[in-house]
Short mmCIF file of the C-alpha atoms (twelve columns), coordinates in Angstrom:
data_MODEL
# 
_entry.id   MODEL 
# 
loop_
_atom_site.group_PDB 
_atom_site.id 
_atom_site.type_symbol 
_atom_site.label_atom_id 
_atom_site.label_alt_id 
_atom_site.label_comp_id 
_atom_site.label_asym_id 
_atom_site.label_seq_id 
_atom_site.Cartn_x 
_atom_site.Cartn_y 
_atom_site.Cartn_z 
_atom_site.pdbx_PDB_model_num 
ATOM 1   C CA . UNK A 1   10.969  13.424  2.858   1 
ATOM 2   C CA . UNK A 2   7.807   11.984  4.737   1 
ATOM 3   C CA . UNK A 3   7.377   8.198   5.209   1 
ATOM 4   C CA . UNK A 4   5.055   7.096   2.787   1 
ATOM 5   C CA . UNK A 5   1.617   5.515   4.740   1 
ATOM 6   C CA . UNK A 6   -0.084  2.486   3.962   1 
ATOM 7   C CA . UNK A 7   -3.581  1.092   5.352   1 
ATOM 8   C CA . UNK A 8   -4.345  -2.399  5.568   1 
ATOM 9   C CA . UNK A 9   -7.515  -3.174  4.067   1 
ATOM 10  C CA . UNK A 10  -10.360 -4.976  6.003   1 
ATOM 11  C CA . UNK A 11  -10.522 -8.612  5.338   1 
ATOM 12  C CA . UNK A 12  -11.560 -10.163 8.199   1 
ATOM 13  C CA . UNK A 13  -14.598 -11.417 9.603   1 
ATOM 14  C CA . UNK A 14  -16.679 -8.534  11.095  1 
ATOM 15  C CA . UNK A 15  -16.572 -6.647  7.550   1 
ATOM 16  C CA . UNK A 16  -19.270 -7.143  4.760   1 
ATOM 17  C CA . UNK A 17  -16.056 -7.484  1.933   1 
ATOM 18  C CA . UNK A 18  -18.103 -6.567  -1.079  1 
ATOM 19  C CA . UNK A 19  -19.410 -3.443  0.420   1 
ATOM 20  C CA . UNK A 20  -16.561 -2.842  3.319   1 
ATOM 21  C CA . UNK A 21  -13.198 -3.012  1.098   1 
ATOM 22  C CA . UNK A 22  -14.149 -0.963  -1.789  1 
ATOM 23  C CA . UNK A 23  -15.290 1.715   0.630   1 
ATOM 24  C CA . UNK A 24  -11.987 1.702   2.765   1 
ATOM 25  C CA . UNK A 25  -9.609  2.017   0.311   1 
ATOM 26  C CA . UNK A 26  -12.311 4.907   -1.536  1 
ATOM 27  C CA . UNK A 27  -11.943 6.360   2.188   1 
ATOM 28  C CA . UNK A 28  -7.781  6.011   2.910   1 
ATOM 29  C CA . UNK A 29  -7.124  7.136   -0.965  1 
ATOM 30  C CA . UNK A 30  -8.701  10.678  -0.148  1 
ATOM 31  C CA . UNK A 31  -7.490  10.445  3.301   1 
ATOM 32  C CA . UNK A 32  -3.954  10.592  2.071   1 
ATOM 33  C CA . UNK A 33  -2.497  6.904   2.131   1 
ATOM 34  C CA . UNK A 34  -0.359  6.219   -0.567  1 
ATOM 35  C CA . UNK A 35  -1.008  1.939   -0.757  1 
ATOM 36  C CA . UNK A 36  -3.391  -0.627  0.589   1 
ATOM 37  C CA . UNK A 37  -2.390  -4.067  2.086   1 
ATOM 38  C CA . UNK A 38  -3.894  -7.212  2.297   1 
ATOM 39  C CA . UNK A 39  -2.346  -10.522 4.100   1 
ATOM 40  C CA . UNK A 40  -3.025  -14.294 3.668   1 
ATOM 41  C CA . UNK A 41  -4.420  -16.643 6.111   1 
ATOM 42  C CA . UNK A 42  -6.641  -19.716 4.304   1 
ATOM 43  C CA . UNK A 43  -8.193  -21.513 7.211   1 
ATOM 44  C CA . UNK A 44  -8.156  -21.855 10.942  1 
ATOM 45  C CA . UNK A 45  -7.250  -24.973 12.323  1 
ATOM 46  C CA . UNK A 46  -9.468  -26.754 15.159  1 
ATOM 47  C CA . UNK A 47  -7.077  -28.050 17.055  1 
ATOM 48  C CA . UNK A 48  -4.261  -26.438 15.189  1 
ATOM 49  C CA . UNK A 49  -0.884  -28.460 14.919  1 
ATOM 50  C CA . UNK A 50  1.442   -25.605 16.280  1 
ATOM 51  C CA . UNK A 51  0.872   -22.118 17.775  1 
ATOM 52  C CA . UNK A 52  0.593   -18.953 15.988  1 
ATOM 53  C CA . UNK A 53  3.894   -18.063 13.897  1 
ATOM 54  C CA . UNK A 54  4.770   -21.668 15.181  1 
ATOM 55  C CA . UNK A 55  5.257   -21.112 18.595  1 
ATOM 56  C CA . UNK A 56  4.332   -24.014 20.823  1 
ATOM 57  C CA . UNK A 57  1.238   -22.924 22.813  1 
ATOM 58  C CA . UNK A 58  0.696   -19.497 21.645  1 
ATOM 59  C CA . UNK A 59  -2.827  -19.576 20.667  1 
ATOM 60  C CA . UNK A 60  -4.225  -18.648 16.927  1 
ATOM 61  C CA . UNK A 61  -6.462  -15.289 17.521  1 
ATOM 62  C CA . UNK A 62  -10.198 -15.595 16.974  1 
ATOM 63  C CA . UNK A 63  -9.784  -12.747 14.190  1 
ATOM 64  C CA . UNK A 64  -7.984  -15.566 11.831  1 
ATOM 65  C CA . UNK A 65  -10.963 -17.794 11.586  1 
ATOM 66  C CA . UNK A 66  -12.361 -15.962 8.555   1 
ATOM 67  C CA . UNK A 67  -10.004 -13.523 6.297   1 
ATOM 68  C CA . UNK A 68  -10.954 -12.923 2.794   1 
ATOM 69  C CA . UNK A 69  -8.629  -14.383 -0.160  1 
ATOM 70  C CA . UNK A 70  -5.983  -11.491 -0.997  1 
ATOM 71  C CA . UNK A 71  -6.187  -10.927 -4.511  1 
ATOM 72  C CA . UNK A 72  -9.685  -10.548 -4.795  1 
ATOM 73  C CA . UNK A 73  -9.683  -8.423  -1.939  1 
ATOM 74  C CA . UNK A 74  -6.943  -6.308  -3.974  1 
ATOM 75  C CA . UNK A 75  -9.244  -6.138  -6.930  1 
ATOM 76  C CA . UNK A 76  -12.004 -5.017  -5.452  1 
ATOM 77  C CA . UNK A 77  -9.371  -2.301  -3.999  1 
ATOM 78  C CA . UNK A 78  -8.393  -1.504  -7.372  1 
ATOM 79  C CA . UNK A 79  -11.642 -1.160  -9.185  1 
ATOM 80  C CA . UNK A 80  -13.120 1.650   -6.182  1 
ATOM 81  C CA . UNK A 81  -9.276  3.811   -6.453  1 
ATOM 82  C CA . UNK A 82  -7.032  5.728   -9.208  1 
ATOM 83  C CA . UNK A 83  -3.800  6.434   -7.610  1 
ATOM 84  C CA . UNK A 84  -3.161  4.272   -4.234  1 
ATOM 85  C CA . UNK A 85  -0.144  1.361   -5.141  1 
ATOM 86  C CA . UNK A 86  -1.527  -2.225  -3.905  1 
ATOM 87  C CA . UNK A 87  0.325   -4.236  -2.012  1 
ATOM 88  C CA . UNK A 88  0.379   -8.066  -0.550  1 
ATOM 89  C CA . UNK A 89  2.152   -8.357  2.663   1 
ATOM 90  C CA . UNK A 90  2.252   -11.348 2.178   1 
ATOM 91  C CA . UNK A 91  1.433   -13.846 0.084   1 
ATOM 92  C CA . UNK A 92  2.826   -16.916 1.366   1 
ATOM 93  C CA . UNK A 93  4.292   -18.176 -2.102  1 
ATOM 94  C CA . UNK A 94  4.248   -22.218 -1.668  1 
ATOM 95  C CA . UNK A 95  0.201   -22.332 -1.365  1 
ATOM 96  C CA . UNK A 96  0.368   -20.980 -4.926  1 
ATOM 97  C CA . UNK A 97  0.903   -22.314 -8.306  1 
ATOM 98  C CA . UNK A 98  3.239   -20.322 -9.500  1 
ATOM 99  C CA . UNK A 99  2.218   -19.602 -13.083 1 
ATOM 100 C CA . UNK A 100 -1.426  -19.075 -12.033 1 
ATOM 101 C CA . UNK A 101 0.265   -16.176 -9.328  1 
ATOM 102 C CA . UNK A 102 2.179   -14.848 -12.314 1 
ATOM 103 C CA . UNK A 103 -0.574  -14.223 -14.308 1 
ATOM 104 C CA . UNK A 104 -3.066  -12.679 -11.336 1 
ATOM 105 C CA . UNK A 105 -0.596  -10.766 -10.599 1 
ATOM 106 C CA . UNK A 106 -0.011  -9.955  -14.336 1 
ATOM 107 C CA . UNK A 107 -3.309  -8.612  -14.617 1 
ATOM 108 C CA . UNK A 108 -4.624  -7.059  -11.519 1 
ATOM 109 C CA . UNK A 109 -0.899  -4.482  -12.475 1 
ATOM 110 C CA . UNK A 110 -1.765  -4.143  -16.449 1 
ATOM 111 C CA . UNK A 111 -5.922  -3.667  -15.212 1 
ATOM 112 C CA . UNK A 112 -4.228  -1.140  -12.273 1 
ATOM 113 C CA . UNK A 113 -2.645  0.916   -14.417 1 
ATOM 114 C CA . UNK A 114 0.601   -0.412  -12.913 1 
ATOM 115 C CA . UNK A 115 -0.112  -0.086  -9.112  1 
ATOM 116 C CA . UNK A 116 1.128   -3.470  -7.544  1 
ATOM 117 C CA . UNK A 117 3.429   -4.566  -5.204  1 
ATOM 118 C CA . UNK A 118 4.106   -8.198  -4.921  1 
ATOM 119 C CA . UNK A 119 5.142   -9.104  -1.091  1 
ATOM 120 C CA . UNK A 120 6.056   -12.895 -0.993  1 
ATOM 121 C CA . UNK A 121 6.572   -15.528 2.224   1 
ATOM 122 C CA . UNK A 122 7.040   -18.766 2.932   1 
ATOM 123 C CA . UNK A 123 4.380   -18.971 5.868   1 
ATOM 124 C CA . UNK A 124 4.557   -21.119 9.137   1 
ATOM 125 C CA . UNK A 125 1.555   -22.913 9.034   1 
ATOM 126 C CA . UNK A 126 1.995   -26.544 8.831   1 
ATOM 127 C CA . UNK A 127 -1.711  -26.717 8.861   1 
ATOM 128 C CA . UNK A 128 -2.279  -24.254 5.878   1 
ATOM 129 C CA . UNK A 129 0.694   -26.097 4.278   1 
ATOM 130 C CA . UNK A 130 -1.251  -29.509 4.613   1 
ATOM 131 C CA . UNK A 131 -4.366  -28.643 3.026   1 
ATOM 132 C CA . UNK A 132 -3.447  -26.164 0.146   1 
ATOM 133 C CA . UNK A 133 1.032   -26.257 -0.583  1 
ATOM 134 C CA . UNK A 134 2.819   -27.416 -3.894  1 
ATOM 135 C CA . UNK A 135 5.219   -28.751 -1.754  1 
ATOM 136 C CA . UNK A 136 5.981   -30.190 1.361   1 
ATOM 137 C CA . UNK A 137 7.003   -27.311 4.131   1 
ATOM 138 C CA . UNK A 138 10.444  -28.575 3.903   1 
ATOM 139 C CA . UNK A 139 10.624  -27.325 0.536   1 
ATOM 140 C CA . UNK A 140 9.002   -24.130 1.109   1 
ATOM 141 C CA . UNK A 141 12.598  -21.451 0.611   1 
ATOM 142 C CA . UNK A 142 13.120  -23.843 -2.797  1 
ATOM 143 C CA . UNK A 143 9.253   -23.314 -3.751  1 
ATOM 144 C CA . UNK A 144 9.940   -19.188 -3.399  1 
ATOM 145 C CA . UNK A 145 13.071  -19.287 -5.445  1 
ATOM 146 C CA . UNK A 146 10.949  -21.256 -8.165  1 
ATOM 147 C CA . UNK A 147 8.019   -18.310 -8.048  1 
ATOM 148 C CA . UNK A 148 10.170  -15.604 -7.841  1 
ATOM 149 C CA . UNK A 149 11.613  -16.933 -11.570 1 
ATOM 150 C CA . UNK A 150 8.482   -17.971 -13.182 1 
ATOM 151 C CA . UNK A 151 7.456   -14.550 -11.789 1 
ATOM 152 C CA . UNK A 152 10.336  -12.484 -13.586 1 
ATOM 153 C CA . UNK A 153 9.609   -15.322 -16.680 1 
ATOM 154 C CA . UNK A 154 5.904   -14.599 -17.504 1 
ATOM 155 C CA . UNK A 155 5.972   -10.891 -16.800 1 
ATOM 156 C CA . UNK A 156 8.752   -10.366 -19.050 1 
ATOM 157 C CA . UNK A 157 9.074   -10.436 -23.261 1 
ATOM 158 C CA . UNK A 158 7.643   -13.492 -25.237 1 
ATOM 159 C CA . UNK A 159 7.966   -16.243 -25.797 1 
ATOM 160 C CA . UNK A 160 8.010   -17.276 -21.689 1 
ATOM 161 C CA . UNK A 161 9.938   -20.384 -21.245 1 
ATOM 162 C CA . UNK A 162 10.721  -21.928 -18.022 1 
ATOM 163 C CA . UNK A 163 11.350  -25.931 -16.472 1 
ATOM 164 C CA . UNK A 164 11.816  -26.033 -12.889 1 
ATOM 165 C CA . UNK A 165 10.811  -28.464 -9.953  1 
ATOM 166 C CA . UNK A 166 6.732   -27.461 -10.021 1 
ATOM 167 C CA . UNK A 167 6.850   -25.723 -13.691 1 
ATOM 168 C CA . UNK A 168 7.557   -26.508 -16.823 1 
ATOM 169 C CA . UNK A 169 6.442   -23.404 -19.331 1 
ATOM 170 C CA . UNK A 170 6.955   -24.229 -23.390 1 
ATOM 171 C CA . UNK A 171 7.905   -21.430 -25.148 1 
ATOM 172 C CA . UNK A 172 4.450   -19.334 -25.403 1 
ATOM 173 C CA . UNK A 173 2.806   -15.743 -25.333 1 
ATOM 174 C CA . UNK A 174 1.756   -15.203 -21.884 1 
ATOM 175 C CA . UNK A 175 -0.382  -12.029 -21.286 1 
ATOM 176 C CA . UNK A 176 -1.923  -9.777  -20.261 1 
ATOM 177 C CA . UNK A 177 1.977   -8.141  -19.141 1 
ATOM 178 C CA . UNK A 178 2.407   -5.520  -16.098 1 
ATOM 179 C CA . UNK A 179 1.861   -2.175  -16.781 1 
ATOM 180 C CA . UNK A 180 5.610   -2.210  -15.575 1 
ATOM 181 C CA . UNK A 181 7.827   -3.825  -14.010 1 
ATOM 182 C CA . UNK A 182 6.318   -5.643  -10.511 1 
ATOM 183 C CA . UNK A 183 8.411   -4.642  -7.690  1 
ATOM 184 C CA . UNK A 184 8.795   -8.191  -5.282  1 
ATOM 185 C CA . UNK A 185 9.436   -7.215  -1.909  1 
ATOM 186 C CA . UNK A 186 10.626  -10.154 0.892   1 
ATOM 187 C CA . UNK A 187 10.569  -10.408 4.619   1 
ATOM 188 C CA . UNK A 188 13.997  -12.270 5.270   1 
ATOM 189 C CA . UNK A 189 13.944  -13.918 8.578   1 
ATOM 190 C CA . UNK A 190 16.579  -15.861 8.437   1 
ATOM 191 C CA . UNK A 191 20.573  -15.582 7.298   1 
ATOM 192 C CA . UNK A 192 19.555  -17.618 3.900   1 
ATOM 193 C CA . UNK A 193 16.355  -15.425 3.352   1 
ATOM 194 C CA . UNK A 194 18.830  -12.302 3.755   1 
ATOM 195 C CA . UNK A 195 21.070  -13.327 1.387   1 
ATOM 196 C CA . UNK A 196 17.417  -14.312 -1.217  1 
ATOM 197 C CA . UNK A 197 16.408  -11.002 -0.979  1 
ATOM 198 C CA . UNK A 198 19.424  -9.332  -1.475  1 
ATOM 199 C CA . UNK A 199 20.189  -10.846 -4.929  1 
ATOM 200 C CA . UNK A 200 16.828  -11.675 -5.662  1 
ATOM 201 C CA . UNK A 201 14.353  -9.255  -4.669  1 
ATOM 202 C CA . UNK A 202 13.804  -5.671  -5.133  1 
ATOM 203 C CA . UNK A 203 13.229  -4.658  -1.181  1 
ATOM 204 C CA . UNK A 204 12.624  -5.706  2.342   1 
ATOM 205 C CA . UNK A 205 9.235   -5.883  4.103   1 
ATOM 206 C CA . UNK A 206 9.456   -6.702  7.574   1 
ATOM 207 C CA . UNK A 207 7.540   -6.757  10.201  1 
ATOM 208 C CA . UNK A 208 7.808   -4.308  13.197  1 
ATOM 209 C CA . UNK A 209 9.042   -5.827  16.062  1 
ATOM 210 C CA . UNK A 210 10.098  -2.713  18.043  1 
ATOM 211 C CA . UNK A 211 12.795  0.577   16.108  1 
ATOM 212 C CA . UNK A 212 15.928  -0.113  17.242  1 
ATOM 213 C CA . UNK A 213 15.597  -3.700  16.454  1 
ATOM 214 C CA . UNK A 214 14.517  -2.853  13.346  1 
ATOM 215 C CA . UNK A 215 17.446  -0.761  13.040  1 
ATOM 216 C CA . UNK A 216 20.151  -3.510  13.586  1 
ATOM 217 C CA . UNK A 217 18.622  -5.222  10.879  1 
ATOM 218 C CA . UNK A 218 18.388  -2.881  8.373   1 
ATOM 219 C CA . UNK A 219 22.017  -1.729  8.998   1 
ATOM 220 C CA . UNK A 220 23.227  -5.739  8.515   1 
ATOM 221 C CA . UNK A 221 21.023  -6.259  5.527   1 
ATOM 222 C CA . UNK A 222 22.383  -2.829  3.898   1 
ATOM 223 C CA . UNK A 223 26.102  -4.116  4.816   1 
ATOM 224 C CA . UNK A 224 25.088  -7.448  3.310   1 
ATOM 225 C CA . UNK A 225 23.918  -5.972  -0.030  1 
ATOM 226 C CA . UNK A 226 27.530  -4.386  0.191   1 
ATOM 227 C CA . UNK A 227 28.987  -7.143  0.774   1 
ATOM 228 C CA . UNK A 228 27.309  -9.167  -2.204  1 
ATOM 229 C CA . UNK A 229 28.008  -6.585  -4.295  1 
ATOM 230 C CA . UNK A 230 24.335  -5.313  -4.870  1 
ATOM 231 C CA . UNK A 231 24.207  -1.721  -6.965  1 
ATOM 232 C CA . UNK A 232 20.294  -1.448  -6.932  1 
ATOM 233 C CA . UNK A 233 18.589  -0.151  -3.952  1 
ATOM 234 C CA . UNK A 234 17.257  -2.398  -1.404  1 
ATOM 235 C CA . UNK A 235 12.768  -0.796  -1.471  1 
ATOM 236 C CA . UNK A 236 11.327  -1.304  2.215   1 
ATOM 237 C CA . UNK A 237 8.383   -1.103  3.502   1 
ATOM 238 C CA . UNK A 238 7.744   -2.116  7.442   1 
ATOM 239 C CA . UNK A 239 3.875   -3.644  8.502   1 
ATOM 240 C CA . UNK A 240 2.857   -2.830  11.637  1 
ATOM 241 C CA . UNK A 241 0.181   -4.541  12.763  1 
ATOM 242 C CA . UNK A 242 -1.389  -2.527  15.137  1 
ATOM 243 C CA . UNK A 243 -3.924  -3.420  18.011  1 
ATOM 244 C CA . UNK A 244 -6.280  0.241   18.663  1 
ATOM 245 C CA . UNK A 245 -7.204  0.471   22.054  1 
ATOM 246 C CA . UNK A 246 -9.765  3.916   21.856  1 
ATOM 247 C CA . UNK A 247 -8.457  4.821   26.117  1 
ATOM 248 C CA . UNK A 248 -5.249  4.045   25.163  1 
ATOM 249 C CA . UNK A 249 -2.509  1.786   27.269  1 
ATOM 250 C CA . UNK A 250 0.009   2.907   30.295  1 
ATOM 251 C CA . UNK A 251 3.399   3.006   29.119  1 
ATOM 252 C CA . UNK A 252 4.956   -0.181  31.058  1 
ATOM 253 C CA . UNK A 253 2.200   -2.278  29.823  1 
ATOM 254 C CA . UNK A 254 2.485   -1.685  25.968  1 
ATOM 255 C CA . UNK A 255 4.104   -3.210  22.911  1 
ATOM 256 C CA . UNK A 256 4.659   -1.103  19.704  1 
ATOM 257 C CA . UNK A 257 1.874   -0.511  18.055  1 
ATOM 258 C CA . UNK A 258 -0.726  -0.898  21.037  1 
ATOM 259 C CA . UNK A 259 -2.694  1.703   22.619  1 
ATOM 260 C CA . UNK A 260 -4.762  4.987   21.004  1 
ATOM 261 C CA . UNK A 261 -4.500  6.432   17.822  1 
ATOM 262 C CA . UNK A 262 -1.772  8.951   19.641  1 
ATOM 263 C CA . UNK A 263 0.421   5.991   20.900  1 
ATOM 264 C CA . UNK A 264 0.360   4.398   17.357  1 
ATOM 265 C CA . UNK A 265 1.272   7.561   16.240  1 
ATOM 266 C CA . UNK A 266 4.366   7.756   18.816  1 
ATOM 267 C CA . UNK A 267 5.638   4.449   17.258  1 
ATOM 268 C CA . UNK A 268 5.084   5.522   13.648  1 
ATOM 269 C CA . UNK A 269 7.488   8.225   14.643  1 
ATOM 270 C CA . UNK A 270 9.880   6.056   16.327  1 
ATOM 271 C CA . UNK A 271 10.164  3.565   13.792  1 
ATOM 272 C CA . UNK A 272 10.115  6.539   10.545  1 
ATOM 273 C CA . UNK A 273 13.328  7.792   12.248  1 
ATOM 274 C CA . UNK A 274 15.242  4.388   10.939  1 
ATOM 275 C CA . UNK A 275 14.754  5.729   7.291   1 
ATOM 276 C CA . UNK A 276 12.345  3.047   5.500   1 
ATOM 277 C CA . UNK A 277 10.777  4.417   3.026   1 
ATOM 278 C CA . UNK A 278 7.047   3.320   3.699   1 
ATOM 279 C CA . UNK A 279 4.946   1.857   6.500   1 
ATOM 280 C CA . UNK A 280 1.858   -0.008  6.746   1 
ATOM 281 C CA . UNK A 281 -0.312  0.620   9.215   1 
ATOM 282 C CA . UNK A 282 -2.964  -2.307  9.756   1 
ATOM 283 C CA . UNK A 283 -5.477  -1.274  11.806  1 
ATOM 284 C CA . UNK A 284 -8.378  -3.823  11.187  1 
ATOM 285 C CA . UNK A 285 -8.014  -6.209  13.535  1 
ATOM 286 C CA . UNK A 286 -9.214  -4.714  16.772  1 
ATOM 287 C CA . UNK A 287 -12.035 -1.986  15.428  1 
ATOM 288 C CA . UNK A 288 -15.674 -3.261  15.110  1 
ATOM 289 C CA . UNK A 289 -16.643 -2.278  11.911  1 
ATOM 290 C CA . UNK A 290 -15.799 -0.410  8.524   1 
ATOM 291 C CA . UNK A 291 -16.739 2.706   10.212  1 
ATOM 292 C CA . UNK A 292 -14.386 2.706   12.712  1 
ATOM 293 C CA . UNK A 293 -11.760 1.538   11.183  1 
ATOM 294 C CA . UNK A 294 -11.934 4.530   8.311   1 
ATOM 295 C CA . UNK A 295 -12.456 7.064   11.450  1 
ATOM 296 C CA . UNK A 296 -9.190  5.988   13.364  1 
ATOM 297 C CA . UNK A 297 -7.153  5.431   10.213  1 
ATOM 298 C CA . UNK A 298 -8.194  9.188   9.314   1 
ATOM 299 C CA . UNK A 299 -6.977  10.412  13.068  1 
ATOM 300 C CA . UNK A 300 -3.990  8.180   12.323  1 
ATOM 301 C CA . UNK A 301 -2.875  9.434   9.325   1 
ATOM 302 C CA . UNK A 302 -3.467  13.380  10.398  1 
ATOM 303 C CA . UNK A 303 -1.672  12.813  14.027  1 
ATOM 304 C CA . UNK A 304 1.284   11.072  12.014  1 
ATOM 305 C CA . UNK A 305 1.390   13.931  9.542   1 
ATOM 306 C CA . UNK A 306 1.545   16.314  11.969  1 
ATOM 307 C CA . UNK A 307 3.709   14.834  14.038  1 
ATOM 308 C CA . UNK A 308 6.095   14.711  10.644  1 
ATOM 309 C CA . UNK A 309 6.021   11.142  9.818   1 
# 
C-alpha cells in the first residue's frame, strides 16, 4: 500500500492566511494529499534565551518571527475541504489550558465531520514557556500527561469529571463531542517519552532526521510496545520539513529533505521504505508565495506517486 501524503499548510509570514490557507488545502485536497499540518511557534524572541530546538548558538530562522496560531489555521482548513484528515504536528501541550484544548479540539472534529488528528509536544522554548506555559518548563512531561487525560475525559461520555495538578472538572456535560474518537499522536524523544506514548498514545510522529535512523527507532519503539505489553497498533506519521531549492543541491552537500522537488522526492522514497504509514511533507518555508508552494507540492506529490511512494 502507498504512504499516505500530507502537506503542511502555509502559516508563516509571506502568506495572506485568510486568503492563502483556505486556498492550499482547496489546492492539495484535489491534488491528492490525504491531511494538512500545521505547527506551533507563538513568538520570536529578540535576543532569544537559547538556540533553536535549544541548542546553544544555533540561531532561530527569520521564517519563525510570524506563524499563524494552529487551530485557527486548521479551521480555516476545514471550512475550504470535505475529505483531507487535519492534523497538528505539534501542539506543544503546556502553553495550553487543557480543558480549553479539549474542547477546540472537540469541535473543530464534531464541525469536521471527524477529520482531526491531535499531535502533542512539550516544546523547547524557554522563551515561549515564559510568556504563555501553565507550568514551569520543568513540569512540562507532567503538564502532557495531565492533557492527554482531560483530553480522553471531555471527549468521552457525560458527566466529565476530572482533578488533577492544573484541572479540576465537576461532574458536567461537556460538548460539542468528536465525531469519533481523536487519534493523539506523540513525538517521543526521550526513553520516558517512549515509554508515554506507548501506553498512552495512539501513534508516533517524529520528525525525519535521516531513514535508517528513523529505522532504529521505530524497530526499538515497536520492541518496546512488546515489551509493555501493548495489543493496539502504534499510528505514525513522520514530518519532514523540507527546504525546496528550485536548481536543486549536489549530493555531498545535502541533508534529507533539501534540494528540488526530485531530491525531496528521493527521500520520500527512502524514508516510505521503513513502513510508516503517512508522511508530511512541509514545504512552506522556503517558497515565496501561495503560488509556489501549491505548484511544487503538485510536482511533489506526482514525482512521489510515480516513483511509488
Amino acid at each position: 500500500m502507498a504512504t499516505r501524503l500530507g502537506l503542511g499548510l502555509p502559516q508563516m509570514r509571506q502568506y495572506d492566511i485568510g486568503r492563502d490557507i483556505p486556498d492550499v488545502a482547496r489546492a492539495a485536497e484535489a491534488t491528492g494529499y490525504g491531511s494538512l499540518w500545521v505547527f506551533e511557534r507563538i513568538l520570536f524572541p529578540e535576543p532569544a534565551r537559547q538556540g533553536l530546538y535549544g541548542i546553544p548558538g544555533l540561531p532561530w530562522p527569520d521564517r519563525y518571527r510570524s506563524v499563524a496560531d494552529p487551530l485557527v489555521s486548521l479551521t480555516l482548513a476545514a471550512a475550504a475541504t470535505s475529505r483531507v484528515r487535519l492534523g497538528t504536528s505539534v501542539l506543544i501541550a503546556p502553553l495550553h489550558v487543557p480543558l480549553q484544548l479539549a474542547r477546540a479540539l472537540a469541535s473543530l472534529d464534531a464541525a469536521s465531520g471527524g477529520r482531526v488528528v491531535a499531535g502533542f509536544g512539550t516544546g523547547w522554548s524557554v522563551d515561549e514557556y515564559a510568556a504563555a506555559s501553565v507550568a514551569p518548563f520543568e513540569r512540562r512531561g507532567r503538564v502532557l500527561d495531565e492533557l492527554i487525560d482531560v483530553c480522553r475525559a471531555v471527549w468521552g461520555p457525560d458527566p466529565v469529571a476530572y482533578e488533577g495538578e492544573l484541572t479540576t472538572i465537576a461532574p458536567s456535560v461537556i460538548g460539542p463531542k468528536p465525531a469519533r474518537p481523536v487519534p493523539i499522536l506523540l513525538p517521543a524523544n526521550s526513553a520516558k517519552a517512549a515509554r508515554r506514548l506507548v501506553d498512552r498514545a495512539d501513534g508516533w510522529m517524529p520528525a525525519a532526521a535521516g531513514a535508517e535512523a528513523l529505522r532504529t527507532r521505530w524497530a526499538e519503539l515497536r520492541a518496546l510496545a512488546a515489551e509493555r505489553g501493548r495489543t493496539a497498533p502504534l499510528r505514525s506519521v513522520l514530518r519532514a520539513n523540507a527546504l525546496y531549492i528550485r536548481e536543486g543541491r549536489a549530493a555531498d552537500d545535502r541533508r534529507p529533505f533539501q534540494g528540488s522537488a526530485a531530491q525531496i522526492v528521493e527521500d520520500l522514497a527512502a524514508h516510505a521504505e521503513v513502513g510508516l504509514e503517512e508522511i508530511i511533507v512541509d514545504l512552506q518555508g522556503a517558497v515565496r508565495d501561495a503560488q509556489e508552494l501549491k505548484d511544487v507540492a503538485a510536482e511533489v506529490y506526482e514525482k512521489a506517486r510515480a516513483a511509488g511512494v
